[in-house]
PQR file with spaces between the fields and no chain letter, atoms N, CA, C, O and H, PARSE charges and radii, in Angstrom:
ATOM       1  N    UNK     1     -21.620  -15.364  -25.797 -0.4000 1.5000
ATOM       2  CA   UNK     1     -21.722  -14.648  -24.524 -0.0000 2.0000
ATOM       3  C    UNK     1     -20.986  -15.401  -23.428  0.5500 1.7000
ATOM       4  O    UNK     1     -21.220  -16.601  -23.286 -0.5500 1.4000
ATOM       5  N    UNK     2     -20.374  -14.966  -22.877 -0.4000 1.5000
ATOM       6  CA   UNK     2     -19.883  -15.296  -21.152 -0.0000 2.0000
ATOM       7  C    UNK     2     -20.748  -15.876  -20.132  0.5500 1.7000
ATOM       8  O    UNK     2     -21.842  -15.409  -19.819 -0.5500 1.4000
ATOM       9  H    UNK     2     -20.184  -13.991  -22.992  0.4000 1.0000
ATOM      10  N    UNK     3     -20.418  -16.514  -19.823 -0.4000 1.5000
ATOM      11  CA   UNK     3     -21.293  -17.403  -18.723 -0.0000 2.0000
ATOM      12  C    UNK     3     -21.199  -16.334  -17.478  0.5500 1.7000
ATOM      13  O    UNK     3     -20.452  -15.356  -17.506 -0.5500 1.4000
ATOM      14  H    UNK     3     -19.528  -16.895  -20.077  0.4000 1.0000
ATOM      15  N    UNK     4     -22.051  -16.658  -16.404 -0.4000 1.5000
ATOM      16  CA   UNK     4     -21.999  -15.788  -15.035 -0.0000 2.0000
ATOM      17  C    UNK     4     -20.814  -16.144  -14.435  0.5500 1.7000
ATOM      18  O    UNK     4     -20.185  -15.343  -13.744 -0.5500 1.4000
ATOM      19  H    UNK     4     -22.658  -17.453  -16.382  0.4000 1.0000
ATOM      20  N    UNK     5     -20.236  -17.948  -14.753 -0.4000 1.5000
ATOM      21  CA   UNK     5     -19.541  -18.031  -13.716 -0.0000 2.0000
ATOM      22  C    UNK     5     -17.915  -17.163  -14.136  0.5500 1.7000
ATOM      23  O    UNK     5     -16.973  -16.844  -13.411 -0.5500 1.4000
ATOM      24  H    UNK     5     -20.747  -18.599  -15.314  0.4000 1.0000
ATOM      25  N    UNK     6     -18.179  -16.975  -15.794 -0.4000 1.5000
ATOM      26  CA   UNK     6     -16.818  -16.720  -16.342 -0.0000 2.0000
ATOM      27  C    UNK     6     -16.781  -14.865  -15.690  0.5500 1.7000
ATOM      28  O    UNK     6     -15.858  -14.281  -15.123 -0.5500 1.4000
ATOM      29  H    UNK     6     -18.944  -17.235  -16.383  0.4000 1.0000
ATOM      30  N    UNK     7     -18.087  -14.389  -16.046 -0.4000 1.5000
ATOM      31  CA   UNK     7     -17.759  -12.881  -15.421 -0.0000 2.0000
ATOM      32  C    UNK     7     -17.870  -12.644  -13.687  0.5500 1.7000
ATOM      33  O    UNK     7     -17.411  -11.665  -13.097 -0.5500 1.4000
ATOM      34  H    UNK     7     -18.836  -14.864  -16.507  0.4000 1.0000
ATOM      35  N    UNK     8     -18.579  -13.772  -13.065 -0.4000 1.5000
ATOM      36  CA   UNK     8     -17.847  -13.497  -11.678 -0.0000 2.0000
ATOM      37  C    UNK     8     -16.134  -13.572  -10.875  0.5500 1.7000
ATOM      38  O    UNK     8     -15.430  -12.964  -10.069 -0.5500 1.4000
ATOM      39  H    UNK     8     -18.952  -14.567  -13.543  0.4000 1.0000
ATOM      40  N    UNK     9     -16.139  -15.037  -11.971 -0.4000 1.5000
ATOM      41  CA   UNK     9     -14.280  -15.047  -11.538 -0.0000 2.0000
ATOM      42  C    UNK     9     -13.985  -13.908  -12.043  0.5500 1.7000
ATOM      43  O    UNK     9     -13.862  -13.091  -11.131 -0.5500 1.4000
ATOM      44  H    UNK     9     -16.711  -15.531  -12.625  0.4000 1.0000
ATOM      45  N    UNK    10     -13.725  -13.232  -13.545 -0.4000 1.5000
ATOM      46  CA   UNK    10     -13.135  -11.812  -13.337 -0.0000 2.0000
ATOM      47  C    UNK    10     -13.792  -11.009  -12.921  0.5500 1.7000
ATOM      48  O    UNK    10     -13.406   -9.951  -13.418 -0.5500 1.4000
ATOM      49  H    UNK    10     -13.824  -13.896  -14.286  0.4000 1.0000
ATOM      50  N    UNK    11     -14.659  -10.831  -12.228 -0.4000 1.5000
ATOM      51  CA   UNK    11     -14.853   -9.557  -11.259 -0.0000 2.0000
ATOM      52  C    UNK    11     -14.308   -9.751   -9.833  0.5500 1.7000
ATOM      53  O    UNK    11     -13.723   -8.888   -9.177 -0.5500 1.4000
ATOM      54  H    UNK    11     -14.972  -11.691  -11.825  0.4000 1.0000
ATOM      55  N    UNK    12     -14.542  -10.811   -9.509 -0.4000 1.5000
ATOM      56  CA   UNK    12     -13.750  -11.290   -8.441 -0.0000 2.0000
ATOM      57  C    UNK    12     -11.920  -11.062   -8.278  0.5500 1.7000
ATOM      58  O    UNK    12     -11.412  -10.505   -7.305 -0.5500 1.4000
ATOM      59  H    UNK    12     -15.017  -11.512  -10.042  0.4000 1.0000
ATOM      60  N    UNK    13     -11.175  -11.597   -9.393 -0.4000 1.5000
ATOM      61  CA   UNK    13      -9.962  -11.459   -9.819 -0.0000 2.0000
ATOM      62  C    UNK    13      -9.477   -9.828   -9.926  0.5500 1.7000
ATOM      63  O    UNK    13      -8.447   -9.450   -9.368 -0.5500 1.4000
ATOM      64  H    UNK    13     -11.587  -12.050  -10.184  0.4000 1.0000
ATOM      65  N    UNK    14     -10.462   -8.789  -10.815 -0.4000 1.5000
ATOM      66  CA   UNK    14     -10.568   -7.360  -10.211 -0.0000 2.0000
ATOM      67  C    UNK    14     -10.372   -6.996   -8.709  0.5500 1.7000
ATOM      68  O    UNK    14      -9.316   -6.439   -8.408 -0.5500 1.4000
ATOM      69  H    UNK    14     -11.299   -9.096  -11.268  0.4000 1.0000
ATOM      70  N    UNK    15     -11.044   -7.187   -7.999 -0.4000 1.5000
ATOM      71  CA   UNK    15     -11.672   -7.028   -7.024 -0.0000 2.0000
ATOM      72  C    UNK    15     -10.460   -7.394   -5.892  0.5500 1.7000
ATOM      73  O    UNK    15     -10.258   -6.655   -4.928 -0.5500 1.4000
ATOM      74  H    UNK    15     -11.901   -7.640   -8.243  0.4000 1.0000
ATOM      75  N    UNK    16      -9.466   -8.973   -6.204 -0.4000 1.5000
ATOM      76  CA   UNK    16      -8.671   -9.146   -5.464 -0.0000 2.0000
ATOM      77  C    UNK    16      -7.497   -8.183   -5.735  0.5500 1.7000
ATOM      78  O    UNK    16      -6.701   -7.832   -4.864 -0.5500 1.4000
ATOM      79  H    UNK    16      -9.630   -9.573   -6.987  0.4000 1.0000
ATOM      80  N    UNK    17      -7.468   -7.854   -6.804 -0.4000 1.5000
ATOM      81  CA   UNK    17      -6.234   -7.094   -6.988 -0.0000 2.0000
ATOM      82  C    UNK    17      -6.194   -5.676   -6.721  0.5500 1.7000
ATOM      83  O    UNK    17      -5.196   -4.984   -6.926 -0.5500 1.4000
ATOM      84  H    UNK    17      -8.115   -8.139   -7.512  0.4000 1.0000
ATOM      85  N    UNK    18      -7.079   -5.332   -6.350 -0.4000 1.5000
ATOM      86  CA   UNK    18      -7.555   -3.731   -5.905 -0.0000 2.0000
ATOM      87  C    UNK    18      -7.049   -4.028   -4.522  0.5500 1.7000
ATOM      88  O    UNK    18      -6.003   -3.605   -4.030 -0.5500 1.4000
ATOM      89  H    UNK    18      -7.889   -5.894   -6.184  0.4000 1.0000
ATOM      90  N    UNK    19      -8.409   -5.232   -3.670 -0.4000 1.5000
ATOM      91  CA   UNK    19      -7.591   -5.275   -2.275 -0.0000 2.0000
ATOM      92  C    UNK    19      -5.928   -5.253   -2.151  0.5500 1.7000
ATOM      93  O    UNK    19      -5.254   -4.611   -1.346 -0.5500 1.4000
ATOM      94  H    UNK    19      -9.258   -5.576   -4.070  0.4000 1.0000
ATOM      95  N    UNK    20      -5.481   -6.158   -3.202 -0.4000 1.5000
ATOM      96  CA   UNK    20      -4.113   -6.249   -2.841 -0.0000 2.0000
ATOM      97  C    UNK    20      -3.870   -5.326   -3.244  0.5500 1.7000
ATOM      98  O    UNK    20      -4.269   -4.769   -2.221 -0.5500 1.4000
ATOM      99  H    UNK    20      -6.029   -6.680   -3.856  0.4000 1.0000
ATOM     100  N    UNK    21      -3.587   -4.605   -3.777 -0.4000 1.5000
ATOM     101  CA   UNK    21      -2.988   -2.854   -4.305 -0.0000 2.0000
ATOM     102  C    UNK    21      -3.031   -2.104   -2.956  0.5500 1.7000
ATOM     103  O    UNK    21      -2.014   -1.720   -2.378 -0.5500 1.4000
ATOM     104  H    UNK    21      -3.264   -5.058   -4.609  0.4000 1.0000
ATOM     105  N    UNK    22      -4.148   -1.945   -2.553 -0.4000 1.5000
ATOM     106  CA   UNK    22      -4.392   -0.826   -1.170 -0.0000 2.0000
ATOM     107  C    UNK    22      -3.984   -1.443   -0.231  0.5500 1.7000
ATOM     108  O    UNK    22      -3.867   -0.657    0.710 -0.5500 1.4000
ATOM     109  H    UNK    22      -4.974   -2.256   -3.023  0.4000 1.0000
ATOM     110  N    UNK    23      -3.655   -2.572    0.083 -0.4000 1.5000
ATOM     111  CA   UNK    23      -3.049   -3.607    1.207 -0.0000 2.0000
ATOM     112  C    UNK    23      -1.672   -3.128    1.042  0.5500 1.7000
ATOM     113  O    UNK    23      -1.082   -2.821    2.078 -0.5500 1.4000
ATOM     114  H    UNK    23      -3.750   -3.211   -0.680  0.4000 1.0000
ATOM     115  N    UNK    24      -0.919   -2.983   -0.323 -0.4000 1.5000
ATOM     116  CA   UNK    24       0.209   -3.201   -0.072 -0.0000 2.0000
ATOM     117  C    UNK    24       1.062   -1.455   -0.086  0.5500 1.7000
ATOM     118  O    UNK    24       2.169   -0.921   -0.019 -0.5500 1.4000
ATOM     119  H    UNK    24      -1.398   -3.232   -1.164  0.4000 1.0000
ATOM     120  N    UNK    25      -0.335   -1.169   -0.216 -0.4000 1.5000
ATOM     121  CA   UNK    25       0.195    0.873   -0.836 -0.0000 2.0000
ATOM     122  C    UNK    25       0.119    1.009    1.211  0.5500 1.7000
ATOM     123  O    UNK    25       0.984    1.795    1.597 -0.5500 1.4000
ATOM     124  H    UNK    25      -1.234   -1.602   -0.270  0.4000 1.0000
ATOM     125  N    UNK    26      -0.571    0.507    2.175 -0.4000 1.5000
ATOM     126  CA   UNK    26      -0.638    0.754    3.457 -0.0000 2.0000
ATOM     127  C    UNK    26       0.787    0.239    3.641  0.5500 1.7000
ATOM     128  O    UNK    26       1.631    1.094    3.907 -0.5500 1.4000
ATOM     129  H    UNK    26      -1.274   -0.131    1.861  0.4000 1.0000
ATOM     130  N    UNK    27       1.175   -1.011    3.540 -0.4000 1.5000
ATOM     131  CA   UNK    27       2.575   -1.525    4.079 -0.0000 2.0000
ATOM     132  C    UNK    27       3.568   -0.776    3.694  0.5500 1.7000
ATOM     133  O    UNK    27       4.511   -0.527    4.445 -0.5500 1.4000
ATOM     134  H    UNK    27       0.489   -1.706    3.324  0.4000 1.0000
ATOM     135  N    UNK    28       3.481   -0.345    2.528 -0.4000 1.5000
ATOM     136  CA   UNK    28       4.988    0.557    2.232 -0.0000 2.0000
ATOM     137  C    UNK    28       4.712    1.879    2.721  0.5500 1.7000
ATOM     138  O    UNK    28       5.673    2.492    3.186 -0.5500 1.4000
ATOM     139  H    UNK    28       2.715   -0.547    1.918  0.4000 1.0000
ATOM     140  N    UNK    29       3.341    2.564    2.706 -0.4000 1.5000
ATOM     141  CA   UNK    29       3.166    3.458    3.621 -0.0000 2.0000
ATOM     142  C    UNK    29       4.032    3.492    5.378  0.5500 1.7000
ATOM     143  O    UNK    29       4.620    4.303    6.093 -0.5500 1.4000
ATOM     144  H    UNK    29       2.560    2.066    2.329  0.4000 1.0000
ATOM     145  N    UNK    30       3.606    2.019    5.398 -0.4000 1.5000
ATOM     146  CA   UNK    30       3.750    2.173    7.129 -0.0000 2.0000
ATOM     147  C    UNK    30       5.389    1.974    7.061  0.5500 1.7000
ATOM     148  O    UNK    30       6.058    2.554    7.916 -0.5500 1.4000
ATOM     149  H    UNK    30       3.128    1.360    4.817  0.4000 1.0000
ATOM     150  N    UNK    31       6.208    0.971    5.822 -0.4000 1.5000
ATOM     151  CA   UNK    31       7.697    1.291    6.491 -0.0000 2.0000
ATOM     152  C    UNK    31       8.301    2.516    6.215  0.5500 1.7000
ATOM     153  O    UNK    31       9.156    3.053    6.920 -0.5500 1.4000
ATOM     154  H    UNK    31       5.664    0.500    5.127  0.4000 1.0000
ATOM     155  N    UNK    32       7.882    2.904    5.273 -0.4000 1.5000
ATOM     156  CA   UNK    32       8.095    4.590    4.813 -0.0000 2.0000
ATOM     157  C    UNK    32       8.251    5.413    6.481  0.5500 1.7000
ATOM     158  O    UNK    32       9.316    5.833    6.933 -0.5500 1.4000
ATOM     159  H    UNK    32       7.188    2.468    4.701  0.4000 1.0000
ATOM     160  N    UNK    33       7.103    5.476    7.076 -0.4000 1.5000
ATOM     161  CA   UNK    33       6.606    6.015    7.909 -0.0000 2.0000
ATOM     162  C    UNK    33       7.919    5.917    9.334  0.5500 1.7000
ATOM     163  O    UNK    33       8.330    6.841   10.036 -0.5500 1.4000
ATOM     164  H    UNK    33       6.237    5.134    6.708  0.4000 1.0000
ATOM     165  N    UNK    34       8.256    4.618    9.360 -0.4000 1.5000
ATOM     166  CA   UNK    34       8.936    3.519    9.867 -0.0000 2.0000
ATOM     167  C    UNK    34      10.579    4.385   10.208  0.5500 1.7000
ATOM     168  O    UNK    34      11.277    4.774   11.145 -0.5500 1.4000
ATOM     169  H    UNK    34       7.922    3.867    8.790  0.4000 1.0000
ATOM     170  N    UNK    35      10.537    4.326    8.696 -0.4000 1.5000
ATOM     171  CA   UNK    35      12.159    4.604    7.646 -0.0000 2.0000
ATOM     172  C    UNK    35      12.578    6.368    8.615  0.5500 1.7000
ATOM     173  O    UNK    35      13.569    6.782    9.217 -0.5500 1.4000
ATOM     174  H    UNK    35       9.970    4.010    7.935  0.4000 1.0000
ATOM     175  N    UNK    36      10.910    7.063    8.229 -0.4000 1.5000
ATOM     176  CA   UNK    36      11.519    8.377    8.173 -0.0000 2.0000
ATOM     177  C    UNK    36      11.237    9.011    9.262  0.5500 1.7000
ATOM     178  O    UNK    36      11.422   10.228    9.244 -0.5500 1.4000
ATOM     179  H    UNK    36      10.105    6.727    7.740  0.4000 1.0000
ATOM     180  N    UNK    37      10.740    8.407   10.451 -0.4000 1.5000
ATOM     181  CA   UNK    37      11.028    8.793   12.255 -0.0000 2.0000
ATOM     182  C    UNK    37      12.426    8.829   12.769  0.5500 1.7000
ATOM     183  O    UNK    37      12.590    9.780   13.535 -0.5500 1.4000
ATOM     184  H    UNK    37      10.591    7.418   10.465  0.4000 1.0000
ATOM     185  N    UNK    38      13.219    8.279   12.635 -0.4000 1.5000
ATOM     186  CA   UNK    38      14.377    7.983   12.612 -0.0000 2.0000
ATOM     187  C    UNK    38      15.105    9.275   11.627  0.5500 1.7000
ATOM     188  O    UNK    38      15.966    9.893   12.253 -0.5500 1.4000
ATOM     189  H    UNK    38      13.086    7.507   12.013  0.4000 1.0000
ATOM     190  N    UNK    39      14.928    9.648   10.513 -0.4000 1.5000
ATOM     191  CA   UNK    39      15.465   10.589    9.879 -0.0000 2.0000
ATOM     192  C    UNK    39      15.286   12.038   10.183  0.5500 1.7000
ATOM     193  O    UNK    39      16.008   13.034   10.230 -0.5500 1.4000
ATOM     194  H    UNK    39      14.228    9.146   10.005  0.4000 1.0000
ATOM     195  N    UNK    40      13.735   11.683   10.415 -0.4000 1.5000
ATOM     196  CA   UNK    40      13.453   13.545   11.132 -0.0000 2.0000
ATOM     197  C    UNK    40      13.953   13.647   12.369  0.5500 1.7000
ATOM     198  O    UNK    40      14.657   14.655   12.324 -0.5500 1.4000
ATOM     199  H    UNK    40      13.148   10.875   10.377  0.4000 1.0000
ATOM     200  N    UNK    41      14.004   13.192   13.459 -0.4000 1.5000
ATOM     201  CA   UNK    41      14.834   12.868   14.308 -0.0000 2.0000
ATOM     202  C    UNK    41      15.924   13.843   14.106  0.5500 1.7000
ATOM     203  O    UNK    41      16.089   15.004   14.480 -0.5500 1.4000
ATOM     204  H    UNK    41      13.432   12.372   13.496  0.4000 1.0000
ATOM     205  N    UNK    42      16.779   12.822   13.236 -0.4000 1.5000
ATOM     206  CA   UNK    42      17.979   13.117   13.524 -0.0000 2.0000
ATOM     207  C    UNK    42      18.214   15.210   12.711  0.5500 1.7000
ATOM     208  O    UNK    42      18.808   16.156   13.230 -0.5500 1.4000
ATOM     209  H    UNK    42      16.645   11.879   12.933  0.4000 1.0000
ATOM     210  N    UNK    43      17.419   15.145   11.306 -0.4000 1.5000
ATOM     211  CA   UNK    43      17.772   16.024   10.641 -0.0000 2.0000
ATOM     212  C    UNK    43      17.253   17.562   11.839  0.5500 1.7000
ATOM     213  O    UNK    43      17.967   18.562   11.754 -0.5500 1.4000
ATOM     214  H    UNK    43      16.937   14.377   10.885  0.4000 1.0000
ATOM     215  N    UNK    44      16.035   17.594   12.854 -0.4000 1.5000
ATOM     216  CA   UNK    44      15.818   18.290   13.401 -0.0000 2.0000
ATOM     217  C    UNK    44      16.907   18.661   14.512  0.5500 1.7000
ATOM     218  O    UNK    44      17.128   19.848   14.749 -0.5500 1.4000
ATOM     219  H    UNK    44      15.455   16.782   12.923  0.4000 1.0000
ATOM     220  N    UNK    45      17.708   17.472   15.313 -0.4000 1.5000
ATOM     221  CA   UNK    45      18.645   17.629   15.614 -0.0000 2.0000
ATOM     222  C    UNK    45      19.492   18.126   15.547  0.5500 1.7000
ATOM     223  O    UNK    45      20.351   18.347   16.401 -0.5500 1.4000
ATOM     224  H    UNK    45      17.528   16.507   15.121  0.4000 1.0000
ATOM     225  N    UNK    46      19.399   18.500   14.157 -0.4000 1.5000
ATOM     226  CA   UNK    46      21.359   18.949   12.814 -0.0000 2.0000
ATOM     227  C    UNK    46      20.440   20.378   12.962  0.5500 1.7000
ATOM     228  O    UNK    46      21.138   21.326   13.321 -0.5500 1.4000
ATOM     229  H    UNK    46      18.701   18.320   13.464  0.4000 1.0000
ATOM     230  N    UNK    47      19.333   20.629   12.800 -0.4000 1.5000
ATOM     231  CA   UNK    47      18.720   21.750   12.414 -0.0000 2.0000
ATOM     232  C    UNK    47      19.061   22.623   13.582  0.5500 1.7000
ATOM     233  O    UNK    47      19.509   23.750   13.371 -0.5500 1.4000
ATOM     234  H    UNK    47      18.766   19.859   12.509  0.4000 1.0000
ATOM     235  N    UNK    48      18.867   22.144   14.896 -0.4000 1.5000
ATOM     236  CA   UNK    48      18.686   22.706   16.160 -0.0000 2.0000
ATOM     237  C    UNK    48      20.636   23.213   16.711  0.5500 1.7000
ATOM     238  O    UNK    48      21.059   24.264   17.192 -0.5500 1.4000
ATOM     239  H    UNK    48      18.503   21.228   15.067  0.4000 1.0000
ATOM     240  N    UNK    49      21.236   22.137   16.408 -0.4000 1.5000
ATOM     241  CA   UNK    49      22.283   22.872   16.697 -0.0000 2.0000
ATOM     242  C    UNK    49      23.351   23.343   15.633  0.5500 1.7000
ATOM     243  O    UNK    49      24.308   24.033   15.983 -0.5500 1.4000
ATOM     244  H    UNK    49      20.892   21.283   16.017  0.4000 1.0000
């Protein structure tokens, strides 16, 4: 059997990598976001005249 301390480090180790997943799915969210103000911009522009 597994000791507590062996199944807390991997639940812990889970646990960090989830945070980091959704940490990093927000950052590319936000340059995405960033990227494509600048594009609608311009394409509404092209649209309008």
């Amino acid at each position: 059997m597994a000791s507590i301390k062996d199944i807390g480090g991997f639940f812990m180790f889970i646990v960090g990598g989830l945070v980091a997943i959704i940490v990093g799915s927000f950052m590319i969210r936000g340059t995405m976001h960033m990227w494509d103000n600048p594009d609608n911009e311009k394409t509404k522009g092209k649209k309008k005249d």
